[in-house]
C-alpha positions as CSV (number, residue, x, y, z in Angstrom):
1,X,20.2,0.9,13.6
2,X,19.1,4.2,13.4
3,X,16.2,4.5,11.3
4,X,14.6,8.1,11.3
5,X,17.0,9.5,8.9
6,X,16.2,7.6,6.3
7,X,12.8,8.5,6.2
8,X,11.4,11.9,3.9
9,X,8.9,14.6,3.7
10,X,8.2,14.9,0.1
11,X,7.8,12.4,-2.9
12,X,11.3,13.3,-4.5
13,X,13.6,13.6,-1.7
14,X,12.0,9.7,-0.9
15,X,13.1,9.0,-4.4
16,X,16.3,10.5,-4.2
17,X,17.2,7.9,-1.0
18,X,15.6,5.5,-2.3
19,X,17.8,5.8,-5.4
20,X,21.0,7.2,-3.4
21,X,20.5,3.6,-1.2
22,X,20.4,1.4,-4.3
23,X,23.1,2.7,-5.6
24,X,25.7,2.3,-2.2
25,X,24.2,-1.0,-2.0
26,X,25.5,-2.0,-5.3
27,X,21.7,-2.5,-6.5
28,X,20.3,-3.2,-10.2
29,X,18.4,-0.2,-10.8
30,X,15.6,0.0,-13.2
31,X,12.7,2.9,-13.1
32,X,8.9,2.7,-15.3
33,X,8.6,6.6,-15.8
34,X,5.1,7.7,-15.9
35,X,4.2,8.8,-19.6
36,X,2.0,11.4,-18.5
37,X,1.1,12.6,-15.5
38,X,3.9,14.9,-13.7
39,X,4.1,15.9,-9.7
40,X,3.0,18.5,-7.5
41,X,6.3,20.2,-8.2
42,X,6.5,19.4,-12.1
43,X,8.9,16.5,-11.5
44,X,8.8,13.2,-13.1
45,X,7.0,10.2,-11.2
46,X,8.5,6.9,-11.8
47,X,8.0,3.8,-10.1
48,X,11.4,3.0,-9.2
49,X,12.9,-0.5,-8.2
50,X,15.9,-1.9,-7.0
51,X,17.4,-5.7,-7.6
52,X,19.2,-7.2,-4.4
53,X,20.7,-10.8,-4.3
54,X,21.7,-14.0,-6.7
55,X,19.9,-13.6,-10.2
56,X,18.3,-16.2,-10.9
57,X,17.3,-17.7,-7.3
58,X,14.3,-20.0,-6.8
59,X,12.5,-17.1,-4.4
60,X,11.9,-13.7,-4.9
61,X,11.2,-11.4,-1.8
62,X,8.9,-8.3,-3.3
63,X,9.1,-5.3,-1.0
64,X,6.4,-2.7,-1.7
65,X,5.8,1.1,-1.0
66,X,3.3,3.5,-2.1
67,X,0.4,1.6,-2.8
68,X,-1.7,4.6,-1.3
69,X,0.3,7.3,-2.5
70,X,0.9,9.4,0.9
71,X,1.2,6.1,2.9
72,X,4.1,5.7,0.8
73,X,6.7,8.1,3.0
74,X,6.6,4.8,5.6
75,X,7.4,2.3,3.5
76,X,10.1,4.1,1.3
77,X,11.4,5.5,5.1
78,X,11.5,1.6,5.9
79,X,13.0,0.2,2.2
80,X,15.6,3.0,2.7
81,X,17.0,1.9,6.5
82,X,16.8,-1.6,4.9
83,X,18.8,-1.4,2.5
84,X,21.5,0.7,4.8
85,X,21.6,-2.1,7.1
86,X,23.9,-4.7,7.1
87,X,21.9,-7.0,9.4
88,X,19.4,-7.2,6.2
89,X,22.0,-7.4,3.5
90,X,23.4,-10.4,5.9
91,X,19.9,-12.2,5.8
92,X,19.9,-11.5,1.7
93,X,23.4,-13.5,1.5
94,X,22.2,-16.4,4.2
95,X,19.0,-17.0,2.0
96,X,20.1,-17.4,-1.2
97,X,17.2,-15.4,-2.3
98,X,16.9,-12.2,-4.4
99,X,14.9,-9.1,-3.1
100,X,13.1,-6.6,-5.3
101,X,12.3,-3.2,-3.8
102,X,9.5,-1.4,-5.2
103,X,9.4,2.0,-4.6
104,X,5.9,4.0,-5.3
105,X,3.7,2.2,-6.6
106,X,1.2,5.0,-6.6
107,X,3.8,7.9,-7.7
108,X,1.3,10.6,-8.5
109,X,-0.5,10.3,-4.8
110,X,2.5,10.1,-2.9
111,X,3.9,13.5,-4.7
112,X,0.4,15.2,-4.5
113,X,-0.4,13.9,-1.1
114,X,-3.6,11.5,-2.2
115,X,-4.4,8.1,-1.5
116,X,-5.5,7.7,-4.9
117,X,-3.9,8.0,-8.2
118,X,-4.0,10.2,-11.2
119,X,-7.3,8.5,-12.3
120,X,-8.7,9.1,-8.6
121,X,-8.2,5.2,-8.4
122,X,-7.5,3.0,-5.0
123,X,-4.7,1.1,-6.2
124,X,-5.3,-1.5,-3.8
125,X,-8.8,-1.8,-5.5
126,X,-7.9,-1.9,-9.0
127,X,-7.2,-5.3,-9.5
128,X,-9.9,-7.1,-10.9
129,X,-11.4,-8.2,-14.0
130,X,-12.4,-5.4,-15.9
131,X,-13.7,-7.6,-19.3
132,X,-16.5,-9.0,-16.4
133,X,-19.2,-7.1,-14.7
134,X,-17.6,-5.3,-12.0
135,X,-18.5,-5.8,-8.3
136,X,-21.6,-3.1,-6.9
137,X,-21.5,-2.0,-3.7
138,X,-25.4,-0.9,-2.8
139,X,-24.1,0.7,0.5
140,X,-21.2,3.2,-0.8
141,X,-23.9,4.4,-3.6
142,X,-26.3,5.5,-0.5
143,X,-23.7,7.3,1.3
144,X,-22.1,9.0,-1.9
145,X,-23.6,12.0,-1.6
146,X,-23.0,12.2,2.3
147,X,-19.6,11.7,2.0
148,X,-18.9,14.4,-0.8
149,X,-20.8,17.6,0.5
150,X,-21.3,20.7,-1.6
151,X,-18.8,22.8,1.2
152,X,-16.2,22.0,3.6
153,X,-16.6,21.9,6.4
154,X,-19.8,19.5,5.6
155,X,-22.9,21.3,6.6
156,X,-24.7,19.8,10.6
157,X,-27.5,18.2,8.7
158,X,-24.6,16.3,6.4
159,X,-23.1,15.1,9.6
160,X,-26.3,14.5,11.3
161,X,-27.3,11.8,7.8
162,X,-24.0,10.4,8.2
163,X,-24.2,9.6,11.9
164,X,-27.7,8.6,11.4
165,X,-26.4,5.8,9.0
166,X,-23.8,4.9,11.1
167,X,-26.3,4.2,14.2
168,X,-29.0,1.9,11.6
169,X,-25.9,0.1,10.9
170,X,-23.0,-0.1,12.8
171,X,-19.8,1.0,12.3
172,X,-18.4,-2.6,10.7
173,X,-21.3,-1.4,8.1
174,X,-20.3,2.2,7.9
175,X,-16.5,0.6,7.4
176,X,-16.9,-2.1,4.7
177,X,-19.4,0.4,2.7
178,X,-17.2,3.1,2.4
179,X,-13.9,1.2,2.1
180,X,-14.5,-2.2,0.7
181,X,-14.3,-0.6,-2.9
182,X,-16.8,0.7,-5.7
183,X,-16.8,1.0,-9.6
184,X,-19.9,3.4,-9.9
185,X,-18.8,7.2,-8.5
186,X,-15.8,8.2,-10.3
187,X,-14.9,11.1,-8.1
188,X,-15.9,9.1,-4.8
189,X,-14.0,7.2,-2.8
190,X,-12.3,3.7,-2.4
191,X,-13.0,4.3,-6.8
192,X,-11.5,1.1,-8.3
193,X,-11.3,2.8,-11.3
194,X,-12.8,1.8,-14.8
195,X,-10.1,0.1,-16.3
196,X,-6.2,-1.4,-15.2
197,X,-4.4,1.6,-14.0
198,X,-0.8,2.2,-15.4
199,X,0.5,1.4,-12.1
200,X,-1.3,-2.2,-12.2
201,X,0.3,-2.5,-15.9
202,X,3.5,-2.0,-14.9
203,X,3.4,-4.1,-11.6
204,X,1.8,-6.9,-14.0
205,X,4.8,-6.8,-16.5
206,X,7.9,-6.6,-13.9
207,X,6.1,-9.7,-12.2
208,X,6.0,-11.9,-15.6
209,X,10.0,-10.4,-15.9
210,X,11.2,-11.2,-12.2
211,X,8.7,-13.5,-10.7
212,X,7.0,-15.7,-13.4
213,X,10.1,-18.4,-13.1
214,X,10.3,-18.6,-9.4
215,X,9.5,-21.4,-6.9
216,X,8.2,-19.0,-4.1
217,X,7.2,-15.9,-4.2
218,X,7.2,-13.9,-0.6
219,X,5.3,-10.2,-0.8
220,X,5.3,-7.2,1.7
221,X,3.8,-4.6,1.1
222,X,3.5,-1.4,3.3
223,X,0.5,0.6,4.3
224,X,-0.6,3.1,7.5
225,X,-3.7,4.4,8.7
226,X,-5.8,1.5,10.8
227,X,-4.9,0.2,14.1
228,X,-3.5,1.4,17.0
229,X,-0.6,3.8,16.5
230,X,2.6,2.9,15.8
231,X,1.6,-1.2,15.7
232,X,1.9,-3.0,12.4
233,X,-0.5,-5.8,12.0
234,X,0.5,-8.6,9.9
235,X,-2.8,-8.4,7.1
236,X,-2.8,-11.4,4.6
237,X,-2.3,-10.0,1.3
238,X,-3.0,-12.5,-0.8
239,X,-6.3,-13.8,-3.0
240,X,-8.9,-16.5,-1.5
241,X,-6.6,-19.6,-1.2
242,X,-6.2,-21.3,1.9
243,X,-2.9,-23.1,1.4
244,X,-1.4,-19.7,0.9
245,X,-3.2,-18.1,4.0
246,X,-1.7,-20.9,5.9
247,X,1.6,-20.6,4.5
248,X,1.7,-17.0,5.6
249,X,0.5,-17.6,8.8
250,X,3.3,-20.5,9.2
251,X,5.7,-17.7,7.6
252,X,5.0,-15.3,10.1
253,X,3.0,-16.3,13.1
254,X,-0.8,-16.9,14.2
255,X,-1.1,-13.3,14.7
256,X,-1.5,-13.0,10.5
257,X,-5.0,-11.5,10.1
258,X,-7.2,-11.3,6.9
259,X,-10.5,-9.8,5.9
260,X,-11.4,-13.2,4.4
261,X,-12.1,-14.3,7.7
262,X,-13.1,-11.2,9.5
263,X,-10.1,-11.1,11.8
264,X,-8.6,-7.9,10.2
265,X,-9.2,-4.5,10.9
266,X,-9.1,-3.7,7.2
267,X,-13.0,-4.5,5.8
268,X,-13.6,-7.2,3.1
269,X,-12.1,-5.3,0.0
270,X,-12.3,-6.1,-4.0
271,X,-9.4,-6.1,-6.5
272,X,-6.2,-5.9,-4.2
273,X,-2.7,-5.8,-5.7
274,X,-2.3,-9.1,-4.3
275,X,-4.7,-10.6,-7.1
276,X,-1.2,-10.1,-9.7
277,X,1.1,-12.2,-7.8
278,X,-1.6,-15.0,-8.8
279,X,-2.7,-14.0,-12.3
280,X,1.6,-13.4,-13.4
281,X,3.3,-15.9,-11.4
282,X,0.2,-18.7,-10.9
283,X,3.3,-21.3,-10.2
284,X,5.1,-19.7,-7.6
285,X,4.0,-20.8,-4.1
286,X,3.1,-17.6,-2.9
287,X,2.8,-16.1,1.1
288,X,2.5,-12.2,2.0
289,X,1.5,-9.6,4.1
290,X,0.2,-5.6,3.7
291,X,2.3,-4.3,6.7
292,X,-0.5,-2.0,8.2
293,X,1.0,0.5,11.0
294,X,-1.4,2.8,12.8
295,X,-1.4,6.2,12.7
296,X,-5.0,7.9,14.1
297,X,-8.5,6.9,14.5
298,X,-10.2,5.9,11.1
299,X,-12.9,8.4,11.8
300,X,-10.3,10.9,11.7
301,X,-8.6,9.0,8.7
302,X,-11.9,9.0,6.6
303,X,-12.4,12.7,7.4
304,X,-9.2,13.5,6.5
305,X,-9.9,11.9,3.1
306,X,-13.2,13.3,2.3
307,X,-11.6,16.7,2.6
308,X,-9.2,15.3,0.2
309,X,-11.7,14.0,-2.3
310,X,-13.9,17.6,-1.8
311,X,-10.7,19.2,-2.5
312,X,-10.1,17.4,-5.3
313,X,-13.7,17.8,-6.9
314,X,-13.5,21.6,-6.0
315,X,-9.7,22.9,-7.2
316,X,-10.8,27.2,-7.0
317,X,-10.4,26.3,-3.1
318,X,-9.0,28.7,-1.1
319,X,-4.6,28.2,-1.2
320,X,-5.2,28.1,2.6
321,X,-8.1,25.7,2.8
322,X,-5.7,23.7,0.2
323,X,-2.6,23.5,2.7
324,X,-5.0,22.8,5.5
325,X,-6.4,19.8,3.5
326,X,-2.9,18.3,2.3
327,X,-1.6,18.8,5.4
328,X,-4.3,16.8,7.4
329,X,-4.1,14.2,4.8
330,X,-0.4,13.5,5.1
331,X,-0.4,13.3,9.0
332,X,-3.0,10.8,9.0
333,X,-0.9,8.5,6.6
334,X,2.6,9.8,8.7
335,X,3.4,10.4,12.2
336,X,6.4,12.7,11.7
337,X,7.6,11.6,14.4
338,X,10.8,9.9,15.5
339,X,9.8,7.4,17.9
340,X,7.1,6.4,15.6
341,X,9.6,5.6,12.5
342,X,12.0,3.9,15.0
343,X,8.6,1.6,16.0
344,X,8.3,0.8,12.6
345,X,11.3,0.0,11.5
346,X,11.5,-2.4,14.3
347,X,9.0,-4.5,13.1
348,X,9.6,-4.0,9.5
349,X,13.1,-5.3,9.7
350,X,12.1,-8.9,11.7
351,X,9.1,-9.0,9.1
352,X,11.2,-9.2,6.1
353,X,14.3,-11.1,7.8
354,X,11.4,-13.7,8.4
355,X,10.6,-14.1,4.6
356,X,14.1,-14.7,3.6
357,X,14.9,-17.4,6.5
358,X,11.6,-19.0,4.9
359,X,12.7,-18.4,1.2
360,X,15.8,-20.2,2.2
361,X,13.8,-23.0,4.0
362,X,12.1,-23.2,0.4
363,X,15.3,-23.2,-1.8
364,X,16.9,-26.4,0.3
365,X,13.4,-27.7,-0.5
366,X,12.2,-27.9,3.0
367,X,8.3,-27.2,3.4
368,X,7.5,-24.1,3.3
């Protein structure tokens, strides 16, 4: 099939696919509008989702977009050609299962072009225990000031403190302390915020409604930005439990990678949005993967978001500057580019087809 088309260049012509797909698909439709924040065009942000299957089946495939805001045009791009193709909707009917489509998890970023979210919160960092002392990262504090220069372009002498860290270190180092996640810098980056974000609310609650009752529980979840371009690598999304690591690497193949045991490219990382598939469905024998398709080099990736984050922290920038910025920040997250979206969808289609041959391995009670 003939992906490309399905893909978009703004948060509400994604939504209207996403929605306009659903709907030919003969989909349950339900939206969480946000309460507050609106987006770059004054339009609502909602975190859409769409029901596909037999209510009531023992497993529940979860398909995620928009985690990280602008890294949402790939996934909805991918959730839309899914649910046009009948080679999916086949594998839905052979499995038994039922398949929830979450579109935009992180609205407000995707519309405004930011990783973060209206709170200048990493998503994928905002899940952890917030009544408990938060985890410190020593590092990030260090390089805060570094990272978030008083100008853009950074001044030589910030670049020059910035590489000098980088060469005591090492760039695994430089990586892990900028990206692993910290609770200190509100206006810095990787912020985990201070407190569950509305987006981690909602998530929570349409997990206890959908997923709290099932047997098995399979996640995908998209994301761009590391590894070489175009490849998707298969990053366990899950919390510290081996029986699920294995489980997802029996799912979908030794090549499964995870942080937890440094074979990743993604740095150890605190309070990912796998931690509510264990706190709202603790019964459901769980297996999933962040989908994590290349795009350009992560130095190139974390300039692109400190220019993002300076932008952010200094809004009188020039309107030119300001299109410069967003620009930069949405090609790092999305190769506009057709042969790129037809690389993705190639592997996005086999990943999910996967995870309902295995949910229907799981509903004849085969092990799984």
């Amino acid at each position: 099939m003939s992906a490309e088309r399905h893909f978009a260049v703004s948060y509400a012509e994604a939504r209207e696919k996403f929605r306009a797909a659903a709907a030919a698909r003969g989909a349950r439709q339900f939206a969480h509008v946000h309460p507050e924040a609106k987006g770059a065009q004054g339009e609502a942000l909602a975190m859409d989702f769409a029901l596909l299957g037999r209510p009531g089946a023992p497993g529940l495939l979860l398909i995620l977009s928009g985690t990280h805001g602008a890294e949402g045009f790939c996934g909805s791009g991918c959730q839309v050609a899914l649910m046009h193709d009948d080679a999916f909707q086949r594998a839905i009917d052979r499995s038994d299962a039922q398949v929830l489509m979450l579109h935009a998890l992180n609205p407000y970023g995707f519309s405004h072009l930011r990783r973060v979210n209206e709170d200048n919160a990493d998503l994928n960092r905002n899940f952890v225990d917030f009544g408990r002392a938060l985890p410190t990262n020593a590092a990030y504090a260090e390089l805060h000031p570094l990272l978030l220069p008083a100008t853009w372009p950074p001044a030589p002498d910030n670049e020059d403190g910035l590489g000098a860290w980088l060469a005591a270190h090492g760039p695994a180092a430089y990586q892990a302390a900028i990206s692993g996640g910290q609770y200190e810098f509100a206006d810095g980056l990787f912020y985990g915020g201070c407190a569950p974000s509305w987006s981690n609310r909602v998530l929570r609650q349409v997990l206890r409604d959908h997923a709290a009752t099932r047997q098995t529980l399979a996640w995908i979840d998209f994301h761009t930005g590391l590894g070489p371009l175009g490849h998707g690598e298969k990053i366990y999304a899950g919390v510290n439990d081996t029986a699920a690591v294995a489980r997802t690497r029996a799912w979908w193949g030794d090549d499964v990678t995870t942080f937890l045991d440094g074979s990743s490219s993604s740095a150890p990382l605190t309070g990912i949005n796998g931690h509510a598939a264990r706190d709202e469905a603790p019964q459901a024998a769980f297996a999933g993967i962040a989908l994590e398709y290349g795009t350009y080099p992560i130095t190139e990736m974390l300039q692109a978001l400190r220019a993002d984050h300076w932008l952010h922290n200094h809004p009188d920038a020039p309107t030119a500057q300001h299109h410069a910025i967003k620009h930069r920040l949405r090609d790092v997250f999305y190769v506009d580019d057709d042969a790129w979206k037809q690389k993705v969808y190639a592997q996005a289609l086999p990943a999910c087809t996967t995870a309902l041959t295995r949910l229907e391995k799981a509903a004849r009670h085969e092990q799984v």
